[in-house]
N, C-alpha and C positions, 0 to 999 in steps of 0.2 A: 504494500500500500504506500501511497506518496503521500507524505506528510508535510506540515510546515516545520516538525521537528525534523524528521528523518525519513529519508526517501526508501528505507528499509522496513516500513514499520506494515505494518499486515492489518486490516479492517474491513471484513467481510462485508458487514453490515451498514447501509446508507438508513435514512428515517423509512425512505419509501422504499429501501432495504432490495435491489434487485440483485443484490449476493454473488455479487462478481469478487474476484482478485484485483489488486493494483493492481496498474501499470507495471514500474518497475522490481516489484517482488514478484513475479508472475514466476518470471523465466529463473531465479534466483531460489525462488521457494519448489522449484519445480520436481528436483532432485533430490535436497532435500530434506522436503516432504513427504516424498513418496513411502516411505515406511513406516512413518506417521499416519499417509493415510489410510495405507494396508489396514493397519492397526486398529483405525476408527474402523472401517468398514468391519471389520470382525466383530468389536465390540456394536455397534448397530445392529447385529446381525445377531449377538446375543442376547442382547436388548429385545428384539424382536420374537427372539425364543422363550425371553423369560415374561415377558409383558410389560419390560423396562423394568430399569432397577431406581434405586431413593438418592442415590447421590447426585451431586451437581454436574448436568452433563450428561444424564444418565437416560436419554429421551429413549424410546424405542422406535427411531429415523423409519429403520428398513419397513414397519407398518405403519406409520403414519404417511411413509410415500406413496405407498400403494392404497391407503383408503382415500387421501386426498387427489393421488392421481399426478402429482407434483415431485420435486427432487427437493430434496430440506438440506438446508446446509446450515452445519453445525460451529457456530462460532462462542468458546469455552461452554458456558451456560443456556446457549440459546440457541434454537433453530428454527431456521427463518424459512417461508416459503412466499415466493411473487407467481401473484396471478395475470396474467396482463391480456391488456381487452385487445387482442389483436384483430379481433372481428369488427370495431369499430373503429370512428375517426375522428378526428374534431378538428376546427382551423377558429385561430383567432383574426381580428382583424389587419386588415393588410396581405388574407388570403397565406396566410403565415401554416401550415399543418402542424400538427402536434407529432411525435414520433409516441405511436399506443405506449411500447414497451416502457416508456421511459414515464410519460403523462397521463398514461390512461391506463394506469396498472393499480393495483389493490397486492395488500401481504398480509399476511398472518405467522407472528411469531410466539413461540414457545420458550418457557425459563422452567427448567425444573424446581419445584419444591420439595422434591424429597419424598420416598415412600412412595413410589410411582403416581406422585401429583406432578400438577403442571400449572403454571397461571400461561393463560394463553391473551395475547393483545394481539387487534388487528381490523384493516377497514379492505373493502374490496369496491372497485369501482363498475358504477349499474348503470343503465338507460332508465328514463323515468319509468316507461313501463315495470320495470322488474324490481320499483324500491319496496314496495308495500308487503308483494309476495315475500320478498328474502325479510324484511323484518317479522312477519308472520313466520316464517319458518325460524327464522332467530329466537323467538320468543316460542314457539313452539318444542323446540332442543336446547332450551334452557338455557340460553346465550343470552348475555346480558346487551342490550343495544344502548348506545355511550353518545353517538352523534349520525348527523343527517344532512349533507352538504355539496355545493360544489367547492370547487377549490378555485375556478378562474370561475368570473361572472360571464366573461366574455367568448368563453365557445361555443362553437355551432356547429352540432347540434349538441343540447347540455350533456354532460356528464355529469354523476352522483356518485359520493361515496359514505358510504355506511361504514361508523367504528363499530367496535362489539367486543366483547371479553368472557373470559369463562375461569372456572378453578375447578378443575378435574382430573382424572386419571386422563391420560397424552390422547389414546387411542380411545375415548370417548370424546375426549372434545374435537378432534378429527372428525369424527361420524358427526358430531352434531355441524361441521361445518359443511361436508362435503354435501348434507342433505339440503343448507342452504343453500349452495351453489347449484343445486340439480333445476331451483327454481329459475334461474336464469342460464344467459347462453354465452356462458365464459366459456371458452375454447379448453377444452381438457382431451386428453393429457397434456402440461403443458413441460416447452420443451426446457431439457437440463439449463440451457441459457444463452447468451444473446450471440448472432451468426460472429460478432467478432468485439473485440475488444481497444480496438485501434479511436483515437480524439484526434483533430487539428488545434487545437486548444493543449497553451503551455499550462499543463497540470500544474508543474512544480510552481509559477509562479501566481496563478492564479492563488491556489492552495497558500501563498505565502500572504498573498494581501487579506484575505480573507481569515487567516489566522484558524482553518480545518484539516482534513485531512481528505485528497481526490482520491476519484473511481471513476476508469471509462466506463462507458453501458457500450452495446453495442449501437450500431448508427449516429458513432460518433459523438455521443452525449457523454457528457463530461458530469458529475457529480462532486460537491465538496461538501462536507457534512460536518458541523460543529456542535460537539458533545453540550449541554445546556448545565454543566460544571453542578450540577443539583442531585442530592440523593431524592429520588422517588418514591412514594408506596402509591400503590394502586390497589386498590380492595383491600388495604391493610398489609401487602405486600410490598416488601423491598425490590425496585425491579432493576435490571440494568436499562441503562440506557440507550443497547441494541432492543431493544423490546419495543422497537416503533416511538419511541421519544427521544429524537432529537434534533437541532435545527438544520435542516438541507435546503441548497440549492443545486440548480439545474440549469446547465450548457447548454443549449441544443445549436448544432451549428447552421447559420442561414446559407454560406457558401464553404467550398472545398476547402479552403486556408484557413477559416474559425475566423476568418475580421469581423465579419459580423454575427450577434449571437441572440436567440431568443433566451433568456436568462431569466427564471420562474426560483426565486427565493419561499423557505417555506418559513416566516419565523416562528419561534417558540417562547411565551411570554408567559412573566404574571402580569396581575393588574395592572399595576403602575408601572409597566414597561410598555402599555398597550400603546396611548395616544402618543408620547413623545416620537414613538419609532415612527407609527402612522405619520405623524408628521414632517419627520424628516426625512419618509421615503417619496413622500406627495409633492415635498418642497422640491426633490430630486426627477422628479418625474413617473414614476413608476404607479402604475395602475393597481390598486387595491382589488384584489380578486375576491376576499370572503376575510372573516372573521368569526372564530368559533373556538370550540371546546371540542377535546376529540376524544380525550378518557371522562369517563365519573368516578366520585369515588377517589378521586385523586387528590394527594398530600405535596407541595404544594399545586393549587387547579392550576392547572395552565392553559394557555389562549396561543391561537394560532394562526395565521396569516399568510396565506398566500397571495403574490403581485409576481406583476410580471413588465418587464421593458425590452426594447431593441436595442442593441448598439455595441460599440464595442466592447470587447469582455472585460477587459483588465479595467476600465474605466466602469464599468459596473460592477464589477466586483467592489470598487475601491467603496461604491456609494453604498455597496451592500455592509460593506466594512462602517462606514460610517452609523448603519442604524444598527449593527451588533454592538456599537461602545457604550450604544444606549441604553445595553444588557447586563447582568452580571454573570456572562457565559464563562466557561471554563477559558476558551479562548480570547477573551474579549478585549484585551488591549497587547496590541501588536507590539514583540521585542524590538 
């Protein structure tokens, strides 16, 4: 993983978490890791024999991929699965296209609690038609339903996403999602992940102004993600902050060389971080897409905001850096 600390540093997991490797630990971790991953996959696969075990880490992966139909990837405590709406499309204005995989994708992640529990967090992204059935079936498999949202005001045609949460045995709360999923028409099986991994977009320095850590997606979207420096509970739970909490933004390139970029921030706020940021992102230009909550139940509540602008990158980044100082993120004041 490319970091602002170190260009070695490994982080599976983005907020909207599409569970790729860095850039430059790719090829680095490739060898190895490979007997590390032997390893996992065994233990997965025991996990799967036993019905998962109670320690941290201890998911049972090899069936919870086969009942969600998904590939989970295991980052220490947590694993993560992206559903992406490849069946649809969205464009904002200026005839702009969203890349599905990257904006038009939903995840669901898992933290072990021990004693083959699990807290599970997670939103997937719906067509109007399909919000009411999936929250009926959410509330039907005893899923907790948390938020109900777009994320950009301004696509055509809208997109929705549903959060939702659970605390159960792994391979029960699997079933209880995959049966929501059956109500709509998310593309499953969906595949291990994205055709490539290659940005025109300088990671390392983007990553530097911004004060996170990148990730290519494939179709050349670039990802930088900033841990929100906060211990969490969620349902009374300690959670990490791969568990779908944490501040992301989003590269998309508009041409071959990355000069110009659609660049879709998500922040992560409390109250009184809400209007100042708003303020200096509107002073700066940038179109306010939604405001909302996306856990309940949560210690401290946080608030979140998605916007979006054109232009060049490093100079959006820099204004996206200006309303993170308005934060008290982990990263939040550049060395």
């Amino acid at each position: 993983m490319i970091s602002a600390n170190s260009a070695h540093d490994l982080r599976r997991f983005g907020r909207r978490g599409t569970l790729r490797v860095g850039l430059a630990a790719m090829a680095a971790a490739a060898v190895a890791g490979q007997a590390h991953a032997q390893s996992t996959d065994k233990d997965a696969d025991k996990d799967a024999d036993n019905g998962g075990g109670s320690s941290a880490g201890s998911l049972p992966v090899a069936q919870m991929d086969k009942i969600l139909q998904a590939h989970g990837k295991r980052d220490d405590e947590v694993v993560g699965y992206s559903f992406a709406r490849t069946d649809l499309h969205g464009t904002l204005p200026g005839g702009i296209k969203l890349i599905p995989a990257a904006m038009l994708a939903g995840d669901v992640f898992f933290q072990s609690i021990g004693q083959n529990r699990a807290v599970m967090n997670a939103d997937l992204c719906l067509t109007t038609e399909e919000t009411n059935k999936f929250i009926d079936a959410l509330i039907a498999n005893g899923l907790v339903v948390q938020a109900f949202h777009q994320h950009l005001a301004d696509i055509s045609p809208m997109a929705w996403f549903i959060h939702f949460r659970g605390e159960d045995e792994p391979t029960k709360l699997a079933s209880a999602i995959a049966a929501a999923l059956k109500t709509t028409a998310t593309p499953l099986p969906q595949p291990n992940g994205p055709p490539d991994d290659a940005t025109p977009f300088d990671h390392k320095r983007l990553a530097s102004i911004i004060g996170g850590e990148a990730e290519a997606h494939g179709h050349g979207v670039l990802e930088v993600d900033v841990d929100l420096g906060r211990s969490i509970s969620l349902g009374g739970v300690t959670v990490s902050p791969d568990l779908n909490i944490a501040t992301n933004i989003f590269f998309q390139p508009l041409d071959k060389h990355g000069k110009q970029a659609l660049v879709v921030p998500d922040f992560g706020m409390v109250a009184k971080e809400i209007n100042p940021v708003l303020q200096k992102m509107r002073a700066q230009g940038w179109r306010i897409g939604c405001l909302y909550n996306q856990e309940t139940d949560e210690n401290p509540q946080l608030y979140w905001s998605h916007m979006w602008k054109v232009g060049a990158p490093e100079q959006l980044a820099q204004e996206i850096r200006n309303g993170l100082d308005l934060c008290d993120m982990k990263y939040s004041k550049q060395s």
